[in-house]
N, C-alpha and C positions, 0 to 999 in steps of 0.2 A: 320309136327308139326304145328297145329293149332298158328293162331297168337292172343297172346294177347289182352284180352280186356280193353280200358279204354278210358276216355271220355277228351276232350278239346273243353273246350267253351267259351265264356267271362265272362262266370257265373256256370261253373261248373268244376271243373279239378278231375277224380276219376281214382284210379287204379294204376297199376304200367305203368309208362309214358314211351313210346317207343322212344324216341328222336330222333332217325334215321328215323323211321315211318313219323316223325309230317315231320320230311325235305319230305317225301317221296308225303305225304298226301297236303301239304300246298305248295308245287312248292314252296321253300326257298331253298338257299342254304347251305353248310356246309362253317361255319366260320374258313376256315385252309390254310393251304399254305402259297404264298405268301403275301394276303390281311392280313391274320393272323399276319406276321411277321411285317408288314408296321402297322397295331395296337400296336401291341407290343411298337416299336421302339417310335411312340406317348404317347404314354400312359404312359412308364417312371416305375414310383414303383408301379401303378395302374395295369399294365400289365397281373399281374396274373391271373386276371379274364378272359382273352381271349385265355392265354396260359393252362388253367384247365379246357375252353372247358364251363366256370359258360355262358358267352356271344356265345353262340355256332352256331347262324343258322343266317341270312340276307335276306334282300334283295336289294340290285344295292348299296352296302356300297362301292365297287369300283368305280362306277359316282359320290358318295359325295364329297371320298377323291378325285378323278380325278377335280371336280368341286374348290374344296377345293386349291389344286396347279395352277390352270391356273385362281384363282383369281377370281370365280364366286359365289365363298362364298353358305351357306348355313342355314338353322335354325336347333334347334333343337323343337320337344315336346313329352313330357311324361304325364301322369296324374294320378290320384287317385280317386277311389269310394270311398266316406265317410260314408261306410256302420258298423264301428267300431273303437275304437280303434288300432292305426299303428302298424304292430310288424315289429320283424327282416327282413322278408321276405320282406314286403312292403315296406322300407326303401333302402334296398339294390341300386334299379333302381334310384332313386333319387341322389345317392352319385356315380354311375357311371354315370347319367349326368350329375351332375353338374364337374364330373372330364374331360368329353367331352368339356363342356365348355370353363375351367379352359386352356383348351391345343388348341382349336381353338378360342376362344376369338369369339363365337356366342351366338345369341339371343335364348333364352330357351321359352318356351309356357308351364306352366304346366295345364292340365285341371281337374278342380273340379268337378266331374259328381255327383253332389247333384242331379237331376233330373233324370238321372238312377236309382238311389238306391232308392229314390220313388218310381218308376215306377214298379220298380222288386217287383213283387208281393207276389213273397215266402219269401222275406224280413220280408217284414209287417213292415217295417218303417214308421212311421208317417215324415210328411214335419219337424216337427220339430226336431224331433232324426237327421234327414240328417242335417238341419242347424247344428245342435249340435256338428257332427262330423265333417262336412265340418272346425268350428273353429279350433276343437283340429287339426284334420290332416294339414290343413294348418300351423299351430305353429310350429309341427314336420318337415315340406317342408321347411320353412322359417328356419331353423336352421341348416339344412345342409351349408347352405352361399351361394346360388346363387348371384350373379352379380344382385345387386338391378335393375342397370340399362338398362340390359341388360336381366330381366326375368320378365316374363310376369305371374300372377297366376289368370287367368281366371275361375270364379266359376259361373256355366253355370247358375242359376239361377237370377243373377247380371246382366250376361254379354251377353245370346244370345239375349235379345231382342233389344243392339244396332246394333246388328253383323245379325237382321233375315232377313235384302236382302239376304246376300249370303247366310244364310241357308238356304230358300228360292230354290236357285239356286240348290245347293246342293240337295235336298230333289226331286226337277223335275225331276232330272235323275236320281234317285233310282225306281225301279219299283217294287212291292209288290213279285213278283214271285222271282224276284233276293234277295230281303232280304228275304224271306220265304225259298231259298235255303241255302243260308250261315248263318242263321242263325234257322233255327227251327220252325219260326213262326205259329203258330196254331190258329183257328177260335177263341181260346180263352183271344189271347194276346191282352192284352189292346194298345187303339188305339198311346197311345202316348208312349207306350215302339216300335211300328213299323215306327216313325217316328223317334226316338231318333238316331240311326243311322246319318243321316243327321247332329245331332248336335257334334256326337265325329269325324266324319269328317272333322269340320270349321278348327279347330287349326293347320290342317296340309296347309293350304290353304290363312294360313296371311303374306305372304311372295310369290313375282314370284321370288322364291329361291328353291333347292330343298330341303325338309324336312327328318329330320333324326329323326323315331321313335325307342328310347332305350324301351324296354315292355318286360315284358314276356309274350312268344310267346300264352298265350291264346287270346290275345289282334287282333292278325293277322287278323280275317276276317272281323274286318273294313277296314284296308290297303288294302285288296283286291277288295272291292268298291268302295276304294277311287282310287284305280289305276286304277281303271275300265272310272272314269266321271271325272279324272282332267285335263287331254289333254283338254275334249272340256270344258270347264271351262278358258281354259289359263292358267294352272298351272303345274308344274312338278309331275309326280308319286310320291307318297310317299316312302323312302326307309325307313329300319327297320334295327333294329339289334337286336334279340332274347334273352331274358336268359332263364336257367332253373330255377324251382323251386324248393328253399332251401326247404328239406323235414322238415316234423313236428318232434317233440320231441318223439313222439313215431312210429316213423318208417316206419307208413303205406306211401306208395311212390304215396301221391296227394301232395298238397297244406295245408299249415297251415293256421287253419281257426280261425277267429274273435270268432265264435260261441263256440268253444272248448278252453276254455281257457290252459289246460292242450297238448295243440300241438304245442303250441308257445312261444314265450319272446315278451311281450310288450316294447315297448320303455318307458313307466311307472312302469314297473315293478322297486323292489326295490332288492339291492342286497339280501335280505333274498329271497324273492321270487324265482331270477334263480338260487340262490343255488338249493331251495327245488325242483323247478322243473324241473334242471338238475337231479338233486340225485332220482327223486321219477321215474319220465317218459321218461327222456332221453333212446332209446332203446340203449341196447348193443353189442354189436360184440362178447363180454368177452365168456367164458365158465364159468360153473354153480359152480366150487370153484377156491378157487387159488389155488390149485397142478395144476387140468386140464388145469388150464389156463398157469402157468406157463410151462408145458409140451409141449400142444398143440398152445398155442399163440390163439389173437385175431383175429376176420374177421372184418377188416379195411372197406370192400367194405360196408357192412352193418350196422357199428358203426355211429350212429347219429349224435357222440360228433365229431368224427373224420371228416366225413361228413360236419358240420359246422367250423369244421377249415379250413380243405381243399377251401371251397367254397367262403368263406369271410373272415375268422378272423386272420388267419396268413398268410402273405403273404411271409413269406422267404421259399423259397424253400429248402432249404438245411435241414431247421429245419422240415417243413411237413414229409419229407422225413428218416428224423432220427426218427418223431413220429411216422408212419408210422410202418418202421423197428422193432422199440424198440413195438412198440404192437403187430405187425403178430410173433414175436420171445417169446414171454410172459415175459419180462424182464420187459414190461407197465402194468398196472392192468387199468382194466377198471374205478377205483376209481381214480386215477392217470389223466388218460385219461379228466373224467368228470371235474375232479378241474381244469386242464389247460382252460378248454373251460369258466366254470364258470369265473375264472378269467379274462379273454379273454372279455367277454359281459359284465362281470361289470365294467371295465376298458372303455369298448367303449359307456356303458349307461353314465356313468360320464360323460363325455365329451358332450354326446349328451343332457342330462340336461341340462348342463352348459347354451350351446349354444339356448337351446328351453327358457330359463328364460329368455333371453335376447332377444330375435325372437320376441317376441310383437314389438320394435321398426323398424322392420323391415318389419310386414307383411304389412301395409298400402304403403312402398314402392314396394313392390310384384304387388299389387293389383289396385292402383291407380295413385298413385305420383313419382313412378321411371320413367325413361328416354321412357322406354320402354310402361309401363303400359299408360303414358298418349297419346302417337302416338295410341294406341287401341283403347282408350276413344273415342279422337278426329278424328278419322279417319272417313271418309263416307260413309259405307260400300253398299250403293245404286249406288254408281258409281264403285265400287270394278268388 
């Protein structure tokens, strides 16, 4: 039987996503066993995400935590393209690092790649649509509640040109043939999307600590050039910890895209909105009336609504387990199903309002004047 076709890249994810494949394809590990348990047991009421398989793939997360006990401490970084408005999807990684944090009491890197999303040509962003969104997205980042003082929100067009010794550094031992293999490069890419590489590199590399990347896993084939040049650099490999990606509102198994407003829940959406685009595009599991459905029950595997609880929004297991049940037995209606989830993300956008009207006072601490931001400012990165 022929294998599946579908694509992962840091700029495209299409297709039904092989997850076993990408461990197969990417030399990562599977996140299970004992490492899994020792997560678990950290992580507390957070846990669910690594026992449901959402945090599923690594790499050397056993040197972090081994680093982590014998006292040799560690960073973390994450980032964001401010190629749109944030949704569900893009939010997730930010609220599992900052729960990383929260349990090791580390220094977080988040990176603002306005200068990619420029650079990306199929975009068609102008420099100012990227400023535009780099504001909103950072509001969004800054309301999770990072550790002011202890989180760094580097927005690469501010901050690489105090930081370009060592990108510099960085960018020498990248060689065109190596990025042209891990990454696709064509006669046609413009010259400063083949050198950008080099710049989502630095943030792993501000610390002779070893670096924990929380991504979803289309993110990987920088970490694999960054593990490639940081030994001779004087720096630790970067390790990672993979998610999957929460599928869109209507079912197709990529990525929820900026572009389609109908595949996603924006973090500005209003509760009329995920009502209506629960109710309209959420795909179903359901059968086509409720006799059938009551008869034959729901397919849970493929239910959207179900899929976004499992994934993120409830985290008791007893209860998934009972929704679960109560939908493959048809005692749940698919109608049912959808208003738990609605309520579920209007409940959680509340809260994340709340938090983002108040994020203005905070992001200046992010970005420049926390504990953390200003050792960045100040640092000499020519002697680095």
């Amino acid at each position: 039987m022929p294998e599946r076709q579908f694509t992962v890249t840091p700029w495209e994810v299409s297709g039904v996503v092989d997850y076993d494949r990408l461990i197969r394809d990417f030399g990562t590990q599977p996140l299970t066993g004992p490492l899994a348990d020792k997560m678990e047991k950290i992580l507390g009421d957070e846990a669910y995400l690594i026992r449901r398989h959402v945090f599923f793939s690594h790499r050397d997360l056993d040197l972090v935590l081994d680093d982590h006990a014998k006292g040799r401490g560690f960073f973390l970084y994450t980032g964001r393209g401010p190629s749109g408005p944030m949704h569900i999807g893009h939010i997730m990684q930010f609220y599992f690092t900052k729960w990383l944090q929260d349990k090791f009491h580390v220094n977080t890197y988040i990176q603002i790649t306005d200068d990619e999303k420029f650079l990306e040509e199929k975009r068609d962003l102008s420099y100012e649509d990227t400023q535009h969104w780099a504001r909103e997205n950072i509001l969004d980042i800054a309301a999770v509640g990072f550790d002011p003082d202890k989180t760094f929100i580097l927005q690469d067009t501010e901050f690489i040109g105090h930081a370009y010794p060592l990108i510099l550094k960085i960018a020498r031992r990248i060689n065109f043939s190596v990025a042209r293999a891990v990454f696709g490069f064509t006669n046609e890419t413009n010259i400063g999307f083949l050198f950008y590489p080099s710049i989502q590199i630095l943030p792993s590399l501000l610390e002779k600590k070893r670096c924990l990347i929380p991504a979803a896993i289309d993110q990987d084939p920088y970490w694999r050039i960054q593990r490639d040049i940081a030994e001779s650099l004087g720096y630790y490999k970067a390790a990672a910890i993979h998610s999957k990606f929460l599928p869109p509102l209507t079912g197709v198994q990529d990525k929820m895209s900026s572009s389609k407003p109908e595949t996603a829940i924006y973090l500005t959406d209003s509760d009329k909105m995920v009502r209506d685009k629960v109710k309209k595009h959420a795909f179903s599991g359901g059968r086509d009336t409720v006799e059938e459905h009551r008869r034959l029950g729901g397919n849970a595997d493929v239910d959207v609504p179900f899929q976004w609880l499992y994934m993120l929004f409830e985290r008791d297991d007893k209860r998934i387990e009972q929704i679960r049940t109560e939908y493959r037995s048809g005692r749940m209606l698919s109608g049912e199903l959808k208003k738990i989830l609605i309520d579920k993300i209007s409940e959680f956008l509340e809260e994340h309002r709340k938090r983002r009207d108040k994020a203005h006072k905070t992001v200046s601490l992010l970005k420049h004047d926390g504990a953390l931001a200003k050792e960045m400012w100040t640092r000499d990165f020519s002697k680095v």
